[in-house]
N, CA, C and O atoms as a CHARMM CRD file, in Angstrom:
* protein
*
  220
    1    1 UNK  N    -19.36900   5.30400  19.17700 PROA 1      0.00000
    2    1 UNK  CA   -18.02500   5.86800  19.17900 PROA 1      0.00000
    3    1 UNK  C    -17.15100   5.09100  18.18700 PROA 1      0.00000
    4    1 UNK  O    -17.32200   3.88600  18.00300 PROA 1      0.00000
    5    2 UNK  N    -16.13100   5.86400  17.49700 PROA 2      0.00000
    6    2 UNK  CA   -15.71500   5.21300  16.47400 PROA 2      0.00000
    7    2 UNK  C    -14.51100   4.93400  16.81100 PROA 2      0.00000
    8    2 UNK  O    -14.01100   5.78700  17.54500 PROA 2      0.00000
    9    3 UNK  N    -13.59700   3.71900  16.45300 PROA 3      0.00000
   10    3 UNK  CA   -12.47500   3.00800  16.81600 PROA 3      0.00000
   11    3 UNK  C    -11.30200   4.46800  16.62800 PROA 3      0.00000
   12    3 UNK  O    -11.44900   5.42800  15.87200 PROA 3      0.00000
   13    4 UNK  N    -10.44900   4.26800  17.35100 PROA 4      0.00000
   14    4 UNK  CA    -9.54000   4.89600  16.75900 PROA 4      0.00000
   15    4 UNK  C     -8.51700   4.34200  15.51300 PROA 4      0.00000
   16    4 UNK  O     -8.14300   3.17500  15.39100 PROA 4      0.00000
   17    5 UNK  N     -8.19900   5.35900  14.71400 PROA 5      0.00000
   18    5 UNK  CA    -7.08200   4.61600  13.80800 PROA 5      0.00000
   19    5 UNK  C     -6.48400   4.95800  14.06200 PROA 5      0.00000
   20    5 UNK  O     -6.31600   6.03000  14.64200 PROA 5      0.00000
   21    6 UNK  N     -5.00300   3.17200  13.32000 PROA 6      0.00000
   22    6 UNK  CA    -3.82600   3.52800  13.67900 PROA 6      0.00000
   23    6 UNK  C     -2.93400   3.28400  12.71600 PROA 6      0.00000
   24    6 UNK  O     -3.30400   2.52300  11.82200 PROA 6      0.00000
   25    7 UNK  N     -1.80400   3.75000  12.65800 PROA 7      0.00000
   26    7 UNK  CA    -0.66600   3.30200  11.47500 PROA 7      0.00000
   27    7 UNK  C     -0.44700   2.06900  11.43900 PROA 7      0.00000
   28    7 UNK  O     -0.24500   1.28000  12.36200 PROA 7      0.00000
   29    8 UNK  N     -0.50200   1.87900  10.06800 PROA 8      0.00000
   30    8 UNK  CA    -0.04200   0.64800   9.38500 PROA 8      0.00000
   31    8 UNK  C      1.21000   0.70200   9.51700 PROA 8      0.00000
   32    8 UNK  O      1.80700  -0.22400   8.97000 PROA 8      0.00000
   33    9 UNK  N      1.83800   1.46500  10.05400 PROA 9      0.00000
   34    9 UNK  CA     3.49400   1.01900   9.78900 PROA 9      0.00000
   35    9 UNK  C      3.68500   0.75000  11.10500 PROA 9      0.00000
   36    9 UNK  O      4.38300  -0.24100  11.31800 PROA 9      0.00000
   37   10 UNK  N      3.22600   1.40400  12.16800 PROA 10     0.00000
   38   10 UNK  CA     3.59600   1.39300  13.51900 PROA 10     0.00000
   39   10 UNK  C      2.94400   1.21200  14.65500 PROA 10     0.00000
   40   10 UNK  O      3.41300   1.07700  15.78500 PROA 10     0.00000
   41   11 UNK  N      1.64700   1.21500  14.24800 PROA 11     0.00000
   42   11 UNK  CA    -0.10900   1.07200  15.39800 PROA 11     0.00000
   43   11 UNK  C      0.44200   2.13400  16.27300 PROA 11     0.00000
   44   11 UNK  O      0.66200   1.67700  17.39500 PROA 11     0.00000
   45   12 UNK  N      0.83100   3.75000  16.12600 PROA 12     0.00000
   46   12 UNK  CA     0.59100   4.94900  16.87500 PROA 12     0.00000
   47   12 UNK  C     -0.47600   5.52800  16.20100 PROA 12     0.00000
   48   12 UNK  O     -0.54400   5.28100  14.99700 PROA 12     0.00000
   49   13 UNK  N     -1.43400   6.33200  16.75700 PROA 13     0.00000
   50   13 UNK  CA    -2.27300   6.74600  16.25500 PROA 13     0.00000
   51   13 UNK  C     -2.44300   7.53900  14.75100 PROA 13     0.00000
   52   13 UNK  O     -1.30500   7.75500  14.33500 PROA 13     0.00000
   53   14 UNK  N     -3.13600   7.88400  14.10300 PROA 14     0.00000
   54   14 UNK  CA    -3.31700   8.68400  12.63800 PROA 14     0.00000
   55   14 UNK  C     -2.63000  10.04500  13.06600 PROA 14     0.00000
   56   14 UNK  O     -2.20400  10.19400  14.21100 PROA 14     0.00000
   57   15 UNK  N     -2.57400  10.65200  12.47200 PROA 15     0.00000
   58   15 UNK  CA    -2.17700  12.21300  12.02200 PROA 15     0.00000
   59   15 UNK  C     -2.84800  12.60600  10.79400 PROA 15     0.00000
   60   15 UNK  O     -2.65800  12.07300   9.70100 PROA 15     0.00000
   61   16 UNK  N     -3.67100  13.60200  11.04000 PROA 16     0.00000
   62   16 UNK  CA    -4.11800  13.69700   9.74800 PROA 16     0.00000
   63   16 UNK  C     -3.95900  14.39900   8.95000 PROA 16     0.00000
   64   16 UNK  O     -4.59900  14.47500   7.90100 PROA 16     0.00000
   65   17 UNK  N     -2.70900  15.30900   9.44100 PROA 17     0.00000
   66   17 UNK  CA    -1.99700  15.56400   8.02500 PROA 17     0.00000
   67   17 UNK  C     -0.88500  14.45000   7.33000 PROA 17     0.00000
   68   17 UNK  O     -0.22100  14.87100   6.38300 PROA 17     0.00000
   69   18 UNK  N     -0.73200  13.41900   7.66300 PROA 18     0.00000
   70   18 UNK  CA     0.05600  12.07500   6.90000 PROA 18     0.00000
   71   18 UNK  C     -0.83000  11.08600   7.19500 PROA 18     0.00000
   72   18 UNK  O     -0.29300  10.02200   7.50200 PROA 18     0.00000
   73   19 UNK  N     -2.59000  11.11200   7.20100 PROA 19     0.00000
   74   19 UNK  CA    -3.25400  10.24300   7.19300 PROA 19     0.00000
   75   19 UNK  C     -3.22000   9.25100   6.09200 PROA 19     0.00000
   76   19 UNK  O     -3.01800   9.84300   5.03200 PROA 19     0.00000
   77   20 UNK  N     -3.37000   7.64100   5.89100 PROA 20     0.00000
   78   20 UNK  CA    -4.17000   6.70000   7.53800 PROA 20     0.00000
   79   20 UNK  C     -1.81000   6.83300   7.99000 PROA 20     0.00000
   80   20 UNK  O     -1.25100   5.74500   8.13000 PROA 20     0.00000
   81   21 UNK  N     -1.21000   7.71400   8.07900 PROA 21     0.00000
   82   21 UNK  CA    -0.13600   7.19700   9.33100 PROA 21     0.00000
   83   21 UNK  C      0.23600   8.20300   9.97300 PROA 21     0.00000
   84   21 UNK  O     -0.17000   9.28600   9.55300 PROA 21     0.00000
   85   22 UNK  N      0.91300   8.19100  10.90300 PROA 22     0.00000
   86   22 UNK  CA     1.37600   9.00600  12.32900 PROA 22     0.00000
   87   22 UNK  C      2.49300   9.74500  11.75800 PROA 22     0.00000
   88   22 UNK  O      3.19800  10.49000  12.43800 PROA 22     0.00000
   89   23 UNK  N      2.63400   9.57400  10.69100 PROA 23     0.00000
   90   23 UNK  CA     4.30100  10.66300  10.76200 PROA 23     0.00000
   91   23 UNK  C      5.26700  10.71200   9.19700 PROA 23     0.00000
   92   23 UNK  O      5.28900   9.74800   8.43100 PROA 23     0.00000
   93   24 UNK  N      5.58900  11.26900   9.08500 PROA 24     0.00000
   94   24 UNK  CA     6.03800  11.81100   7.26100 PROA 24     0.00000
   95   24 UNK  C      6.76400  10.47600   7.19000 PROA 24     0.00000
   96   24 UNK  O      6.77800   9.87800   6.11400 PROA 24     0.00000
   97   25 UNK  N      7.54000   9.81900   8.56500 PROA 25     0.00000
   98   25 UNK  CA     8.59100   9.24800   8.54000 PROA 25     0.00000
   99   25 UNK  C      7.78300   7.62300   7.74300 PROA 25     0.00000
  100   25 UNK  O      8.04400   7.12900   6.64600 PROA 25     0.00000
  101   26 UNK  N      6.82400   7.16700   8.75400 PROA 26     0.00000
  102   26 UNK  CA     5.97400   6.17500   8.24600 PROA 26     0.00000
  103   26 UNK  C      5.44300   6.31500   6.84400 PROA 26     0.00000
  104   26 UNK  O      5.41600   5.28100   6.17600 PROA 26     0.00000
  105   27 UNK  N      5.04700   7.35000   6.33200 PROA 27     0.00000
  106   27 UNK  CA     4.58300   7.66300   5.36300 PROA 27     0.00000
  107   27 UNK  C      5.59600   7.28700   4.17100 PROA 27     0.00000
  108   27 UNK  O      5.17600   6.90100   3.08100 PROA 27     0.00000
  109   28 UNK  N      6.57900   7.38900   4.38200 PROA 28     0.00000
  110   28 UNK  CA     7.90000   7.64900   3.62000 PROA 28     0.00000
  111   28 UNK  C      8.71200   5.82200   3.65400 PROA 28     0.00000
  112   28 UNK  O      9.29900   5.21100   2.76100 PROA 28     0.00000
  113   29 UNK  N      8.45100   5.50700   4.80400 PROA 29     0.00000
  114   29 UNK  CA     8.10600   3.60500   4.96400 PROA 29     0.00000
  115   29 UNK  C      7.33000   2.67800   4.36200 PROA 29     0.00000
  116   29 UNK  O      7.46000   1.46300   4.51400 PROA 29     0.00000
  117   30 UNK  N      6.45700   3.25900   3.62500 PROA 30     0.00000
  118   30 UNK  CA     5.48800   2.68900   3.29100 PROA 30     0.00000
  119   30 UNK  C      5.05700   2.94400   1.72800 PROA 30     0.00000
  120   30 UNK  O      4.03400   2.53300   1.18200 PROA 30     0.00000
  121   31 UNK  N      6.05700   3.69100   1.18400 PROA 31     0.00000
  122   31 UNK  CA     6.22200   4.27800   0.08800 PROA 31     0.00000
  123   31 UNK  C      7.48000   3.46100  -0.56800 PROA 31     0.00000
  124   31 UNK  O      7.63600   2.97200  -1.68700 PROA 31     0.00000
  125   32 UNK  N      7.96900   3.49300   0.11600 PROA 32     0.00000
  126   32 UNK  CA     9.88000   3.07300   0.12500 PROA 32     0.00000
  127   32 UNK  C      9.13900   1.24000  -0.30600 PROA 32     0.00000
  128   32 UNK  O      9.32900   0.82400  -1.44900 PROA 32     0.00000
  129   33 UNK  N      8.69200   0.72900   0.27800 PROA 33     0.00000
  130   33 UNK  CA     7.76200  -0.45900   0.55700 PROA 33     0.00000
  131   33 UNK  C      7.36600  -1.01600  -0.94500 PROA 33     0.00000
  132   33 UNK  O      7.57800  -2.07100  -1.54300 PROA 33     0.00000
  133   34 UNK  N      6.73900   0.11800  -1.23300 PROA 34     0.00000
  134   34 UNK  CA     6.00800  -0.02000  -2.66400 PROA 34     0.00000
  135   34 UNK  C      7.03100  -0.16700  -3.73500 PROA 34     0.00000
  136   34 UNK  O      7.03300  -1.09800  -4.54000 PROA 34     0.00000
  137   35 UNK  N      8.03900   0.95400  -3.70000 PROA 35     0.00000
  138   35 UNK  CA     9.64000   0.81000  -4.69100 PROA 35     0.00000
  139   35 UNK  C     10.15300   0.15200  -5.08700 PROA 35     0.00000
  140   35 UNK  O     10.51800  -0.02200  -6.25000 PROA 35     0.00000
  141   36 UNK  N     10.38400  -0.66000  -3.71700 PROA 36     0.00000
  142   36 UNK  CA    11.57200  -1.57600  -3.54800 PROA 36     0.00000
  143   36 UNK  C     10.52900  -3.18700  -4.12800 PROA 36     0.00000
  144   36 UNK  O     11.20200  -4.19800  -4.33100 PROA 36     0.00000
  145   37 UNK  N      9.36300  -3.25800  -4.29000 PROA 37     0.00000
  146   37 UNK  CA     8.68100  -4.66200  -4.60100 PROA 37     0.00000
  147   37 UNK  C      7.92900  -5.41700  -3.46500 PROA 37     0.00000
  148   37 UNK  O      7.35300  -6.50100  -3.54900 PROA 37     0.00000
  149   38 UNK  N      8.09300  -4.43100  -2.15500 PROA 38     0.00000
  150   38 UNK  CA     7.80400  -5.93600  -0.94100 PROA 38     0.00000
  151   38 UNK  C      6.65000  -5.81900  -0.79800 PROA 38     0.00000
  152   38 UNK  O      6.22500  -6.72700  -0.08400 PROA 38     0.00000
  153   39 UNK  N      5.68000  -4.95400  -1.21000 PROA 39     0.00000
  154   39 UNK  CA     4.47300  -4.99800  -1.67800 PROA 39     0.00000
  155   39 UNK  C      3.81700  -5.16500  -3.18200 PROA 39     0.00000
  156   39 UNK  O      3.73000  -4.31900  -4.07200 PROA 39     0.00000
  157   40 UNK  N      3.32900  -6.71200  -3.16600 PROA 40     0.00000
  158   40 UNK  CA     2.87100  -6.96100  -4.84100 PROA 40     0.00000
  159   40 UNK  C      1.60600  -7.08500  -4.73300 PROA 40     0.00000
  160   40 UNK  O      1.10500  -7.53800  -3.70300 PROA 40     0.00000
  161   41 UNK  N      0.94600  -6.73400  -5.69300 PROA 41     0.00000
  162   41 UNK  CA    -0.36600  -6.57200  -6.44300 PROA 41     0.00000
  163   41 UNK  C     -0.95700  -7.91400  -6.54400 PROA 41     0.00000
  164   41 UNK  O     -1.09800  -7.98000  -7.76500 PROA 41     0.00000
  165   42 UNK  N     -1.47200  -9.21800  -5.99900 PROA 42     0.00000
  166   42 UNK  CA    -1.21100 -10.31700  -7.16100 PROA 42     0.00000
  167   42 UNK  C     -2.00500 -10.75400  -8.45000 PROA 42     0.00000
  168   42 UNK  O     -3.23500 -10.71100  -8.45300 PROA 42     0.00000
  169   43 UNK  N     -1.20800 -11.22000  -9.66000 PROA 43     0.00000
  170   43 UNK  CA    -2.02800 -11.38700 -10.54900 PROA 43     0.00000
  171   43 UNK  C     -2.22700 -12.87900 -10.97200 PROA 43     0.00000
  172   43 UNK  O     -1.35500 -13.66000 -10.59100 PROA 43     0.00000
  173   44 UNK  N     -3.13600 -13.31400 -11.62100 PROA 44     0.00000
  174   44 UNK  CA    -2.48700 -14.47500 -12.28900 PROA 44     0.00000
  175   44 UNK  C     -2.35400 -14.94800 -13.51200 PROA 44     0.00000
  176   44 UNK  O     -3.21400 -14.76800 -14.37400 PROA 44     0.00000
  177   45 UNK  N     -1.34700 -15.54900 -13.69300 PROA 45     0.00000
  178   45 UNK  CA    -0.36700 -16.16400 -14.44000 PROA 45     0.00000
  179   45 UNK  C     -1.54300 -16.94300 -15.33700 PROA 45     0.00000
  180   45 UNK  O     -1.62500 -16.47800 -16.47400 PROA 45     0.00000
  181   46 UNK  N     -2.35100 -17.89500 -15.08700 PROA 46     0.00000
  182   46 UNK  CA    -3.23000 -18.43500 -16.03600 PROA 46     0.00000
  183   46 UNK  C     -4.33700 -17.81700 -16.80300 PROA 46     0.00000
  184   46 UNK  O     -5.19100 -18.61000 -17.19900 PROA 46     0.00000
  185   47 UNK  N     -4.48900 -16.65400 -17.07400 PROA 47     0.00000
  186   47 UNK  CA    -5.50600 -15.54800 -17.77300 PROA 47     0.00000
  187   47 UNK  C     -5.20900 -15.80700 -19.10700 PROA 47     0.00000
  188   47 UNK  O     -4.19700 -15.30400 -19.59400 PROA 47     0.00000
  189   48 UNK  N     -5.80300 -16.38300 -19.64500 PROA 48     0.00000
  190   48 UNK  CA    -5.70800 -16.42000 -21.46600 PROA 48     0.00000
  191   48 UNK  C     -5.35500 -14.96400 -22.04300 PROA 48     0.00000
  192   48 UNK  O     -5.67600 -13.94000 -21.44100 PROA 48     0.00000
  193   49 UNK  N     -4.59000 -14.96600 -23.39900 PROA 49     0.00000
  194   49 UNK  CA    -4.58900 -13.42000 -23.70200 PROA 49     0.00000
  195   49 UNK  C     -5.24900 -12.71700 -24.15300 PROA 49     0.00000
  196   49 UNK  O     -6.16500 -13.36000 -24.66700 PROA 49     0.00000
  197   50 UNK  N     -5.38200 -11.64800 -24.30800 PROA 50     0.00000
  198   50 UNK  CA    -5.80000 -11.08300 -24.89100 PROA 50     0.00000
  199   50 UNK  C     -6.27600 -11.36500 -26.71700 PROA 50     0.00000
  200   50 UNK  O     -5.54500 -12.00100 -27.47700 PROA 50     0.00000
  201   51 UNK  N     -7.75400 -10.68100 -27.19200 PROA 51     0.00000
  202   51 UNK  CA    -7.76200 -11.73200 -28.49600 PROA 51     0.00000
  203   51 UNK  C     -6.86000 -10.83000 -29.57000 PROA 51     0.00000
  204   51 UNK  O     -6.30400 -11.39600 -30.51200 PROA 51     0.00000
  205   52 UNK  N     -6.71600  -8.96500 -29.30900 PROA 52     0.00000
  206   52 UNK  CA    -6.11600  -8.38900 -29.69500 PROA 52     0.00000
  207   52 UNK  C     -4.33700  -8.14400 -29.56200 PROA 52     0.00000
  208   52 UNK  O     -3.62900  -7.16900 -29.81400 PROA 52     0.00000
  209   53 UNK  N     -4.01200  -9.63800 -29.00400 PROA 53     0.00000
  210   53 UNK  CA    -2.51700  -9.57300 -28.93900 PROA 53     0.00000
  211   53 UNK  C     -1.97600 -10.57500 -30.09400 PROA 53     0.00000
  212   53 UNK  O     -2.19100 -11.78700 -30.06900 PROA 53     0.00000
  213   54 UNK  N     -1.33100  -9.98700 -30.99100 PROA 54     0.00000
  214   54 UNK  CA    -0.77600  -9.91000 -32.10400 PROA 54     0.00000
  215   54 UNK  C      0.63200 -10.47000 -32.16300 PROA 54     0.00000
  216   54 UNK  O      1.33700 -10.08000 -33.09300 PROA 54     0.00000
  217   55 UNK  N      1.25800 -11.55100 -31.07200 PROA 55     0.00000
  218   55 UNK  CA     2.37500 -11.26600 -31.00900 PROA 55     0.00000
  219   55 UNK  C      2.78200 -13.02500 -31.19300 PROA 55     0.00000
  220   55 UNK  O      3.95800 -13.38900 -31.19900 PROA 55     0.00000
C-alpha cells in the first residue's frame, strides 16, 4: 500500500487536479514562494569561469 501524499504547503492531502498540493490556494503559495526569492537554487560562488568568457 502506498503512503499517502501530502502538501508541501500544508500536510492536507494531494488533489490531483493541483497535484503534489491540496488546493489552487497552496498552489498559488508556493509559487508566490518562488517570486518573491524564499526559495533559492544554491550555486557556488567558487566555479572558475568559463574559458569562453571574454570579459
Amino acid at each position: 500500500m502506498a503512503a499517502e501524499k501530502k502538501c508541501p504547503i500544508c500536510g492536507k492531502p494531494v488533489v490531483e487536479k493541483y497535484k503534489p498540493f491540496c488546493s489552487k490556494r497552496c498552489a498559488d503559495v508556493d509559487l508566490n514562494r518562488w517570486l518573491t526569492g524564499s526559495y533559492v537554487i544554491p550555486a557556488r560562488d567558487d566555479e572558475p569561469p568559463a574559458e569562453n568568457d571574454d570579459e
